[in-house]
N, C-alpha and C positions, 0 to 999 in steps of 0.2 A: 504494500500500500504506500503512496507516495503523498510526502507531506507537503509543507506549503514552502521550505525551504529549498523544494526540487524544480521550485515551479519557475522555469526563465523568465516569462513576463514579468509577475513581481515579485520578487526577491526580497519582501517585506516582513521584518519580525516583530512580535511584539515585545512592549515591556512592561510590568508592574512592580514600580519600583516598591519597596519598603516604604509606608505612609508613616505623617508624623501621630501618636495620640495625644497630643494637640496643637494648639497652632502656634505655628511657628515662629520665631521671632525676626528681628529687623535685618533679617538676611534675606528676604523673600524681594525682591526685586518688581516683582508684578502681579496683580491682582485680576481676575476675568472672570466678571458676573456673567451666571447661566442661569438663565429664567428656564422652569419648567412649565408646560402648563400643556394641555391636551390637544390635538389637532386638530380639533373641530369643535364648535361647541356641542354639536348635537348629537345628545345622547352620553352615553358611557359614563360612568363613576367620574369624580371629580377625586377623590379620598384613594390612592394608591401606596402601597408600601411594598419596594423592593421592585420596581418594576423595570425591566432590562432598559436602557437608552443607548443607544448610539450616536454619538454628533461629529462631523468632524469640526475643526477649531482650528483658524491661520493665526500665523504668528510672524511681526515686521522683522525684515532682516538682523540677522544677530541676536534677536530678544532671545531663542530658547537653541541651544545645542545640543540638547540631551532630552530624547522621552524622558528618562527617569528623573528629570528634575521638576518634571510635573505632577501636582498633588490636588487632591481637593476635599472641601469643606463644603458640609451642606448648611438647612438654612438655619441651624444653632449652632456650627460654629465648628460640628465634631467631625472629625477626621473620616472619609469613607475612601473603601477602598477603588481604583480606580485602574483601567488596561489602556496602553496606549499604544499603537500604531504609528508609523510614520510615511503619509502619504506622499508627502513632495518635498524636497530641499531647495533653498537656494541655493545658489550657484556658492555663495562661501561655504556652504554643508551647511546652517546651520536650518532650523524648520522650519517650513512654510506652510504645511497643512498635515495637524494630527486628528488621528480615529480616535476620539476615548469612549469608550465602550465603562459604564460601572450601573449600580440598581440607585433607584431614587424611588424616596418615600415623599409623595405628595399630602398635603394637608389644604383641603379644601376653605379651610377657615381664614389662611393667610399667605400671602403672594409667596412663593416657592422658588427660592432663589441660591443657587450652590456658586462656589468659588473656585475657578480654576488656580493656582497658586505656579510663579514660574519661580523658582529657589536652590538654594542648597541647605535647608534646616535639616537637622540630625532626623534619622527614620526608622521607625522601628516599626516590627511588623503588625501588623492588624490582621487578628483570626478570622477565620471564614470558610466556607465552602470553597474550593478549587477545582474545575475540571483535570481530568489527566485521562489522558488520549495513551492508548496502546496499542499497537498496531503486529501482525504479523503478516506472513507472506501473503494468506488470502482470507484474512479477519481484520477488523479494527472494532475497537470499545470505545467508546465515549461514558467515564463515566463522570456525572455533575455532582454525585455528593447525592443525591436525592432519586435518580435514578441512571441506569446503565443501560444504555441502548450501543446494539450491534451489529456491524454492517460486513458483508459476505459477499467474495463474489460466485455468481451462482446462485445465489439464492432470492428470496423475494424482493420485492422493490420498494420502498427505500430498505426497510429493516427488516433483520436476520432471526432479534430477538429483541424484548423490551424487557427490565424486570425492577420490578419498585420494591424495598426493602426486604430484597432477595428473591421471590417470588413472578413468576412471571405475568407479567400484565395484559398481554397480548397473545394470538392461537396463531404461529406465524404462518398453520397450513393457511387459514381464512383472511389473511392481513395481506395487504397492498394493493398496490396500482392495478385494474383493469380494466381493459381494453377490448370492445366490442365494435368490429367491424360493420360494414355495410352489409355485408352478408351471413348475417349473426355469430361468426364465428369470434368468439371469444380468446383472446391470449393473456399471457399474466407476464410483463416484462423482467427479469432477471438483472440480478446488477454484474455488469461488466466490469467496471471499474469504481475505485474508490480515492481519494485524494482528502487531504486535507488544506482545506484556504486557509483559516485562521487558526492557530493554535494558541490560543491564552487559557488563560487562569479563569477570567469571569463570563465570555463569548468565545463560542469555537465554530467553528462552519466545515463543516464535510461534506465535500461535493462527489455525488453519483452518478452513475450515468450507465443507461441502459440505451436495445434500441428491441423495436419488432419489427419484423419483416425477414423472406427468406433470403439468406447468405446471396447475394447479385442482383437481385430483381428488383426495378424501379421503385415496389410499394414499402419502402422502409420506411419509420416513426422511431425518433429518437426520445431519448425522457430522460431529464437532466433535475436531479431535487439537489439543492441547496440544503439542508438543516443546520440550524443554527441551532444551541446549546448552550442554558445559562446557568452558570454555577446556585445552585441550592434547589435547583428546579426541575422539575418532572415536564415541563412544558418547553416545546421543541416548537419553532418557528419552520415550515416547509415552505421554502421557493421554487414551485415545479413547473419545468419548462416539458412543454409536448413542443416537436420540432417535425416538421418535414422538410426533408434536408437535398429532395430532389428538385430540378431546375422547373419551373414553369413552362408551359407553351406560349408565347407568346405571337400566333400567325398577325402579321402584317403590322406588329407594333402594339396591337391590343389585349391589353392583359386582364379577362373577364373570368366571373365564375365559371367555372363546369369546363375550363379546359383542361389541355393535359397534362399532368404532374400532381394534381390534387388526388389527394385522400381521402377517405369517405370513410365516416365513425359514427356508429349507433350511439355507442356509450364509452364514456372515458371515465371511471369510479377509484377513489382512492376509499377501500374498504379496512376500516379496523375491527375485528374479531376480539372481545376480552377473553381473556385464558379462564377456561370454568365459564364459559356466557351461560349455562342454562341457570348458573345462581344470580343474574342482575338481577335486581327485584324493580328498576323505574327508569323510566325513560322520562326526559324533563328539556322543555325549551323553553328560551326565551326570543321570539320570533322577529322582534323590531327594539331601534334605541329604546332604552326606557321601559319596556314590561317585564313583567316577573318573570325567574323563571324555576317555571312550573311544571310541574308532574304530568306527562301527558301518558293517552294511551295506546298499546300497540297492536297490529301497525303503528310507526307515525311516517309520514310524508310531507316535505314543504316544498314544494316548486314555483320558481320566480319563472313565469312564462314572457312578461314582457319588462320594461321599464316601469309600468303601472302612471306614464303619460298620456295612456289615452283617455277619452269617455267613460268617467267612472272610477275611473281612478283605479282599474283595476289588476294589481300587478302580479298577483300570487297568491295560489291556493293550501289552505294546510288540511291533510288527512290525519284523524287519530284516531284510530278503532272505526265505529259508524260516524264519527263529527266531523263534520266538515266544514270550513269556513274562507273566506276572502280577503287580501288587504292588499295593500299597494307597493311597498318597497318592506322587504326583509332583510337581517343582517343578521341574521338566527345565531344562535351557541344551541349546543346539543351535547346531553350529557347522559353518559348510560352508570346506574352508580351501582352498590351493593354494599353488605359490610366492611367486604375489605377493600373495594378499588372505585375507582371511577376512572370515567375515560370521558372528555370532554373536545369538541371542535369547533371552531369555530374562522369562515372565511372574508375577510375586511373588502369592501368593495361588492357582494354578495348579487344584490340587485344590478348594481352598475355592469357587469358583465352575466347578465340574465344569457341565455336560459341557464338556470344551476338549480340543482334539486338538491336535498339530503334527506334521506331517508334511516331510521332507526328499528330494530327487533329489539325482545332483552335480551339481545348477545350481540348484537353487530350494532356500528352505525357506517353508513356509507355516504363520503360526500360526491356527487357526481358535476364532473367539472364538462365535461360535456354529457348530459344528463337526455338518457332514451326516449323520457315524456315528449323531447321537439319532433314535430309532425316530422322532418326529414333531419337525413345524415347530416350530421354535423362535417361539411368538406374545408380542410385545412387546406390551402393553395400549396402550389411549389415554391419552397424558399423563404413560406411563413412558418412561426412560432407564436404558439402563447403560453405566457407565462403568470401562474396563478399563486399567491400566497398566504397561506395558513396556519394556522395556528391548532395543536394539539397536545393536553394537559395529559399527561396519563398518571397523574395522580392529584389531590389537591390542589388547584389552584388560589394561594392566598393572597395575590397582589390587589384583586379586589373582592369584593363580599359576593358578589354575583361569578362563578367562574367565566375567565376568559372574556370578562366585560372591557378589560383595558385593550383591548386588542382591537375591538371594534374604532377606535380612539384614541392610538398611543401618545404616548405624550413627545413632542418635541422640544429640544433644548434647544438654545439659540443665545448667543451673545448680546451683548447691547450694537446697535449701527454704529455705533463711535468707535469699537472695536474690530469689529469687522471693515470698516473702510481707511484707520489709519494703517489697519495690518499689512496696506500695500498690495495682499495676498491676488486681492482683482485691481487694476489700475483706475484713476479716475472718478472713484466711488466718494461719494460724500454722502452724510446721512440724510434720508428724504427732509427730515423735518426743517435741517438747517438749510437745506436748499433753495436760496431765496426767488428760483423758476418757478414761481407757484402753479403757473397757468402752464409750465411744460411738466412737470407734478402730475398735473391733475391728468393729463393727457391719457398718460399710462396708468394713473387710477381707476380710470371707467373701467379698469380688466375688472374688479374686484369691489368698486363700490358704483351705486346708480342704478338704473333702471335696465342695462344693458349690459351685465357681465357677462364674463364668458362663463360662469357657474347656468345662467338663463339662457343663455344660448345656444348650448345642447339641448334644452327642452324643443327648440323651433323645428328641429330637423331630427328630434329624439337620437341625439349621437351616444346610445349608448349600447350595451351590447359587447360582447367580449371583442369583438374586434374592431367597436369605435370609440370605445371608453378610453377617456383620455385624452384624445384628440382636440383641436378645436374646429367648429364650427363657421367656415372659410367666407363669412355673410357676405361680403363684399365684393362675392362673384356673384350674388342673387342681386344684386342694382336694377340687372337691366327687365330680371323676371317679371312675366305679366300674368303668368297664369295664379291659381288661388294657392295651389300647393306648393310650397317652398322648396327652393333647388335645392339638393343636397350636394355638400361641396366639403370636401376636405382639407384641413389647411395641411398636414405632416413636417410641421417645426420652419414653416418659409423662415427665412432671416434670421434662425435660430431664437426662435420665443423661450425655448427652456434656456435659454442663457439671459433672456431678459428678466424672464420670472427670478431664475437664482439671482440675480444682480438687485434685484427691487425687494425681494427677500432682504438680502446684507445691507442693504439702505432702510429698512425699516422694521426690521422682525416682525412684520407682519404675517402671520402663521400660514395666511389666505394663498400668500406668493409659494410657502414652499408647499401646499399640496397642489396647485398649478403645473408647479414645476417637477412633483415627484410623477403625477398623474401621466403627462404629457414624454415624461423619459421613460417610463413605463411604456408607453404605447409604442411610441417611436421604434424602441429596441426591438419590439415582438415585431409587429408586423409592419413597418413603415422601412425597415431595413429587408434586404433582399437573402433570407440564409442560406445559400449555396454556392458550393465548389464546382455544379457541372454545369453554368451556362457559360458565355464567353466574358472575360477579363473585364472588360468595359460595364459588366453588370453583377458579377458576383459578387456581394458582400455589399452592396449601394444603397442607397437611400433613393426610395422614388419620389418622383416630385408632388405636390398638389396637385388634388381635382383641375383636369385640362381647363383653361377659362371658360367662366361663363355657361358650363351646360351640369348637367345632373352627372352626379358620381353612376348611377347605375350600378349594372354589375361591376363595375373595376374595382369596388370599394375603395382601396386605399391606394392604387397601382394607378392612377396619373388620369387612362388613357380608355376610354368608355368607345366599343365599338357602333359608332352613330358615324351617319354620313360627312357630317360637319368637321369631323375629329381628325386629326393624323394622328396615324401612330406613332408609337416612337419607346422609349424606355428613361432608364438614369443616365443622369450625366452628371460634371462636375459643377454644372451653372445651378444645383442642388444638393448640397454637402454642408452640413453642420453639425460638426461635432461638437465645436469646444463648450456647449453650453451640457452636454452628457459627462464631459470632464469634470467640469463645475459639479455637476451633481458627484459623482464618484467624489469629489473631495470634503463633498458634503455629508454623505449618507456611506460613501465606502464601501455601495454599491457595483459587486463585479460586472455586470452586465454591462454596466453605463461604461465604464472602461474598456472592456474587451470591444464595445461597439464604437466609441470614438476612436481607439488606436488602429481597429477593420476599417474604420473611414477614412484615415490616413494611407494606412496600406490598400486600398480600392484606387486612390489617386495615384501613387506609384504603378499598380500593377493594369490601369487603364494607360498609361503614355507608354507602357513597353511594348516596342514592336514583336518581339521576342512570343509574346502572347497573340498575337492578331492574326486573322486569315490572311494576310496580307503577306507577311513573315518569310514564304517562300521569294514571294520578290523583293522585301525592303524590310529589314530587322532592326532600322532606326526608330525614333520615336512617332507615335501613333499621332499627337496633339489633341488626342482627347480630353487631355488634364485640362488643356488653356484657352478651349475652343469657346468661343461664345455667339452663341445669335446666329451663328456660320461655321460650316466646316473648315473657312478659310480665313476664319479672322480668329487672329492669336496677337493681337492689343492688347493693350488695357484692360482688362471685361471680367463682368463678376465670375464666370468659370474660371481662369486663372485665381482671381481673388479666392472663392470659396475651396481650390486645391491650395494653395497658398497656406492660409489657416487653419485646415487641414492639417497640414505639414506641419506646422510650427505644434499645432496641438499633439501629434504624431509623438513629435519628439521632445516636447514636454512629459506627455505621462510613461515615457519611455527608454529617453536618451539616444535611442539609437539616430547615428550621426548620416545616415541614409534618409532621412526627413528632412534634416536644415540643408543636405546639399541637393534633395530634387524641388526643396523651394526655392533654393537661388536659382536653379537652373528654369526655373519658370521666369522668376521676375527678369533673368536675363535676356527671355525665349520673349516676352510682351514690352518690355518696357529699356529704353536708353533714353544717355542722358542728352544726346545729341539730335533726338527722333525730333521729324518736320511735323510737329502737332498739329498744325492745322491742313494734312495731308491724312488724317485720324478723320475728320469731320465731325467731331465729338458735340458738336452743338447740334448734330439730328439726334433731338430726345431721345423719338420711338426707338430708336434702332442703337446711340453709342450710349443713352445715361448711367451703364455703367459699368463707365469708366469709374466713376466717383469709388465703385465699391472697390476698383483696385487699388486704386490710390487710400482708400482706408487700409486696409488692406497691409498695403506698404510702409504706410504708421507705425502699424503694430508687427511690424516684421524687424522695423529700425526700434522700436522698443524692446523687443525680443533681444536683439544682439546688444543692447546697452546692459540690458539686465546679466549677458553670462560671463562678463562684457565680450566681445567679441568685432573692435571697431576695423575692425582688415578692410580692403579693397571694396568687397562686396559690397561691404556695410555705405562706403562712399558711394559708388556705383548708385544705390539704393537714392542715398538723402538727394544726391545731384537731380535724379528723376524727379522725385517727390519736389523739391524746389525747381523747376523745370516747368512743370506742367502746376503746380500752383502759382507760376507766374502767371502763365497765361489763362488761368481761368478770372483773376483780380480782372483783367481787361475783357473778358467774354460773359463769364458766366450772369445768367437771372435767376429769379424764381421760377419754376417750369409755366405758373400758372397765369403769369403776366402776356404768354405766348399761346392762350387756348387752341388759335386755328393751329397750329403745327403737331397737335393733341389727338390721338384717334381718338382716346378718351381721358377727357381732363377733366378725371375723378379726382378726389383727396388724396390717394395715394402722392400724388404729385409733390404734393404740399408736407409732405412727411418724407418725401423721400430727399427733398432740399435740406434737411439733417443731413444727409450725408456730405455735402457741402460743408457745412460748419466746420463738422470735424478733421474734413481734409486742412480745411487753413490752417484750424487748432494745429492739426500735425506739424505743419508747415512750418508756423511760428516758433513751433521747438526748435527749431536747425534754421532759420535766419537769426540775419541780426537786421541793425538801423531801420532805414526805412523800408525795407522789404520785409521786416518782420511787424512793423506796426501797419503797413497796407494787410498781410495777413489777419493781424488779431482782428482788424477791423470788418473783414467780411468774415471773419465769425463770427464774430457779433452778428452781424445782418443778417447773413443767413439762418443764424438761430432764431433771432426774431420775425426775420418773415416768415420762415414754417410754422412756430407755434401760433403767432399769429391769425394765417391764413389757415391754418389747419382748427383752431380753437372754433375760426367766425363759422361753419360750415356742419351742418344737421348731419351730415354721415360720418364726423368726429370721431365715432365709437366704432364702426366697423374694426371687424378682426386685423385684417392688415395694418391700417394705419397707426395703431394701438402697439402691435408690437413693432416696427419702426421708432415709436419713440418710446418704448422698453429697452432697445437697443442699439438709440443711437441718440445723439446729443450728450452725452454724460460728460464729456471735455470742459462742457460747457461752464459747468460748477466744480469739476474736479480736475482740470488743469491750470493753474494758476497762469497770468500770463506775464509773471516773471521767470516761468517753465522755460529752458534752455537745455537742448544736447548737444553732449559732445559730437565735435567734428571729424574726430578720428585721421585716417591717412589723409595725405593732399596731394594727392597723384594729377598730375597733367590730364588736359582732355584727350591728350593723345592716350593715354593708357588706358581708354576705354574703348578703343578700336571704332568703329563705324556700325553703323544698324544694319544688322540682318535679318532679311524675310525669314521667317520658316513656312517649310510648302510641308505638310501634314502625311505622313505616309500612304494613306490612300492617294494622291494624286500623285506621289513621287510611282509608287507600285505601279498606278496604270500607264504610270507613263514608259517607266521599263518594260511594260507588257507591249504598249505600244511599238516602243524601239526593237526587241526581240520579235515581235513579228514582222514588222517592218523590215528587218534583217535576212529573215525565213525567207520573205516573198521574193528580194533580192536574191537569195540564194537559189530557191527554187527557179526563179526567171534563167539565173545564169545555167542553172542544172540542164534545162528545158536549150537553153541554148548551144551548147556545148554537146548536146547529143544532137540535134538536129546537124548544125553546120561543122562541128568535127567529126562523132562518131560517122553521121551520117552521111 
């Protein structure tokens, strides 16, 4: 069994230092308030004690060099103990964003407030429960102090065996994952492999992984559980991933249901059997936030068949014995007890990804994640995943009075915004409150307060459902609709929203922001990313883009590209890649998925520009230019496809280091951009077709902030600023507001006016790396342009639409949080001759057909001469 020290990607350990009993003296350096307090208002126990948290916590360069020099105090003062991780360094080593993982006891009577400590006070141990992980060649234990769970390969899925104070808890014939086909055949997935992610003291995570399908044959299903493991506890966190891991059909660009690669599943059940079931004497639910929970009888059955949005409100039926009843949204816990055990379940999100059943006997409970009762098979596309998380007590649950009520509503830790934005750890950040933009504030407040959040806005087009949960609701393509029924339209992270959510999160601790953003990197990962090794380079492992403009998602669901006559086809590309806001979350939640999925979005941009990989390959093994291609296969400028491979890259090799990311992002900004390029041979003033350029030139910013941070000021680095002051010269003499220019506008909606943010922050960039008077023409159209977007974008009834909302979630932030006595280094001073002259690049498809052309060309020459040479010699 292989632990998490084997594991190359993150080579990340924990530590728990020795805590002080009590607190420590005037050697403690820094101080860092953690507010507790529940995720949601609605519903769940307010009163917790001992309940697992995970937060991650940035720290400004130099502050912390040692996890172990980290401690914490709850809200009287006393020493608790506490696991830390180290997710990012900077560049001097020392920390930039740690996991602390410890239990917190809530007291609903008074504001719940712990203290991170950064010091060197003397330490001594603090007793406790501790996990310890033991492993042999084809077993591992987990045991927590409370109980001992054990994983096998070969044997059932996730676990081998359960047993709570020595006794087994669990019938492991009758226990796990199964899997009923389209054609009723039934299979029980076996675990393959075993690994451990996290090995601490107070959280551990062992990840499994099985698959079904026979050995070659296209119809394979993978299943990946996560368990997570809390020292004193009988209660196991499951993250189970169902994968279909084969390519999609996609004839003619259109990616709809009922093509070929999809799966087709009756029932998908994660069934737990108690050991002894025919002694449980009660089966007991608590069916919605807030009701009791109670003794039901058996049978029981509860199945959420819709969202419970429509007509009546009606979302879910519960069977118990002969009683039958109706309600609208469930979040059920289900508990099977007896004298000596209990087994309780419970899955967060319940309704929001309908259809889901769970079903109880007095010996079994069964939760069913894709549950039999839906009229049809449940069909998993090619290349999709979902991924479902739950929760299972198998013994007492005492964190609240109701079992597994916190879970429904975990609690989220969160620093103050004062902390979180001096920490440096995201650039530019200043706290919402001090922000004296009130009216650019408010902008990206509508996500979250008003009559139009995007919490309301799933209800218009009911975006919910295991495969639209999460998402947001893309209004802003429904403008031009005229019929009564609302277009459905998917937005899949445009402009990286989950980076703006986290961002206005660490500017406010508003709780609202990080379930926006946890919800939305949830989805993302499952089904908005493409999971497969067998379609071609350019699309394995990609992010698809939003619902095509302007028409109904259709069958495509989440896949772009709805076969309708109006539509072209098409797939991913790079002018749709957004990772860094999945990093954000990983450094937030320490979330593997968010990370595996933004360092696969780095390496998709690599393994899309390799000719090496293309049909192409037999004639031209150069580069593809699919990384850099924008609007055109032939245009490789300035353009947000290069930009969004770009940041990519840099995110690549942020959560990574490997040095094959910063050098195919120079090789892009080299392949788009010089410092000597005839800009207005660009024609960047046609809106529709060059606006953006702007995004690369942001782009470019953060590429020259990148390399001041490892520092790294070389050639490149100059190469880079020349550009970036080059073409922010000449936008001071060119550029407007889009919207001063309606006629040149196909359509001169509000986006227009949000997307002039991006302007701002290019001069902000700009004004870093000038001086005299070309650095105060700079600040000055940042100014302007900030003010004419919010402005023009404030005065304007479709303000709230999805697009333009997160635009200014993620862009203008310079505005408040680059000071403009902000100055960078200027690094090398190389000659303009040392930057050589601009080079086309002609894209391997046209270099390929053109060698196809010359080789036959060649042919006919040859044969002509062949033809001639036997007539008039032989002949």
């Amino acid at each position: 069994m292989a632990r998490s020290i084997d594991r190359p990607l993150d080579p990340m350990t924990n530590a728990v230092a020795e805590r002080p009993t009590a607190s420590p003296s005037g050697d403690v350096s820094t101080r860092v308030s953690i507010l507790l307090a529940p995720a949601s208002a609605e519903g769940g126990a307010s009163r917790r004690v001992g309940e697992p948290v995970t937060t991650g916590l940035p720290f400004p360069q130099g502050s912390c060099v040692d996890a172990e020099s980290l401690q914490l105090l709850d809200q009287y003062g006393r020493a608790r103990r506490l696991q830390t991780r180290v997710l990012d360094r900077w560049p001097d080593g020392s920390i930039r964003w740690a996991l602390l993982d410890f239990q917190a006891d809530v007291d609903d009577r008074v504001r719940t407030e712990y203290e991170v400590l950064v010091g060197t006070a003397t330490r001594t141990k603090i007793s406790g429960p501790r996990i310890v992980i033991s492993a042999s060649e084809d077993r591992l234990s987990v045991d927590t102090g409370a109980a001992d769970f054990s994983f096998a390969q070969g044997a059932a899925f996730p676990f081998s065996a359960v047993l709570v104070n020595g006794r087994p808890a669990i019938d492991p014939t009758r226990t796990g994952l199964l899997v009923e086909d389209a054609s009723g055949r039934t299979i029980a997935p076996t675990v393959e492999s075993v690994d451990v992610e996290e090995d601490g003291p107070l959280r551990a995570v062992v990840r499994c992984s099985g698959s079904l399908g026979d050995e070659g044959t296209r119809a394979r299903l993978d299943v990946i559980a996560r368990c997570h493991f809390f020292a004193g506890s009988a209660t196991v966190r499951i993250v189970l991933t169902v994968r279909n891991p084969q390519p999609a059909a996609h004839p003619g660009g259109y990616w709809t249901l009922g093509s070929g690669g999809s799966i087709f599943l009756r029932d998908v059940s994660l069934r737990l059997a108690s050991a002894g079931g025919d002694g449980v004497s009660s089966v007991r639910c608590s069916a919605e936030h807030g009701t009791a929970h109670a003794i039901c009888e058996a049978p029981f059955e509860l199945y959420q068949h819709s969202s419970g949005s429509g007509p009546g409100g009606d979302g879910y039926r519960v069977r118990a014995g002969s009683f039958e009843r109706h309600g609208r949204r469930a979040c059920p816990v289900v508990s099977l007890s007896n004298q000596l055990q209990t087994i309780a379940i419970v899955m967060p999100h319940f309704w929001q990804n309908f259809p889901k059943g769970i079903e109880a006997t007095h010996g079994e409970v069964a939760l069913r994640l894709f549950p039999r009762q839906h009229a049809d098979p449940h069909e998993i596309q090619g290349g999709e995943q979902k991924t479902h998380t739950l929760y299972v007590a198998f013994n007492r649950d005492g964190v609240t009075n109701a079992p597994l009520d916190w879970c429904r509503t975990p609690l989220v830790a969160r620093a103050e915004p004062s902390w979180y934005c001096a920490s440096g750890a995201v650039p530019y950040l200043v706290p919402a409150a001090a922000d004296r933009d009130r009216a650019y504030v408010a902008l990206g407040e509508s996500a979250v307060d008003g009559d139009d959040t995007f919490a309301r806005k799933r209800d218009v087009v009911d975006e919910y459902g295991w495969r639209d949960f999460g998402d947001l609701y893309a209004d802003h393509e429904a403008v031009f609709q005229t019929e009564r029924a609302p277009l459905v339209s998917h937005y899949n992270n445009q402009y990286d929203a989950i980076a703006g959510f986290g961002w206005r999160f660490l500017r406010s601790g508003d709780p609202r922001w990080w379930t926006l953003m946890s919800e939305l990197a949830s989805h993302v990962v499952d089904i908005d990313v493409y999971h497969t090794d067998g379609d071609k380079s350019a699309y394995n492992h990609a992010l698809f883009w939003h619902t095509y403009h302007y028409v109904d998602a259709g069958t495509s669901t989440h896949r772009s590209y709805p076969k309708r006559p109006d539509v072209g086809g098409g797939g991913p590309s790079a002018e749709h890649n957004y990772p860094a806001g999945l990093l954000l979350h990983y450094f937030l939640t320490g979330d593997a998925q968010s990370r595996e999925t933004a360092v696969g979005l780095a390496q998709w941009v690599v393994d899309m520009d390799d000719g090496r990989r293309s049909l192409f390959r037999w004639l031209d093994r150069g580069d593809t230019g699919l990384a850099s291609m924008t609007g055109s296969p032939l245009y490789h400028g300035p353009g947000r496809g290069a930009a969004n491979s770009i940041v990519a890259l840099l995110t690549g090799h942020r959560a990574t280091g490997d040095a094959k990311f910063l050098l195919k992002a120079e090789q892009l900004i080299r392949r788009c951009i010089h410092p000597r390029d005839d800009i207005g041979e660009r024609n960047l003033l046609d809106a529709e077709r060059r606006w953006f350029y702007t995004v690369f030139l942001q782009a470019l910013g953060k590429y020259l902030d990148y390399k001041i941070e490892l520092p790294s000021l070389d050639a490149m680095y100059q190469y880079a600023r020349t550009s970036l002051l080059q073409y922010a010269d000449w936008m001071v003499d060119h550029e407007y507001p889009y919207l001063d220019r309606p006629e040149i506008l196909e359509y001169p909606t509000e986006t227009w006016a949000a997307q002039d943010m991006r302007k701002s922050d290019v001069f902000a960039f700009a004004a870093k790396h000038a001086s005299g008077r070309a650095r105060d023409r700079f600040l000055e159209r940042a100014e302007f342009f900030f003010h004419a977007s919010v402005s023009k974008l404030s005065s304007l009834p479709t303000r709230t639409l999805t697009r333009p909302v997160v635009l200014m979630l993620t862009n203008g932030l310079m505005h408040a949080g680059c000071p403009a006595s902000a100055t960078a280094p200027e690094g090398q001073q190389p000659s303009a001759a040392d930057f050589g002259v601009p080079m086309h690049f002609v894209p391997q498809k046209t270099r390929a057909l053109d060698r196809a052309r010359a080789i036959a060309a060649t042919m006919s020459l040859v044969a002509i001469a062949a033809v001639i040479f036997y007539f008039y010699v032989l002949g």
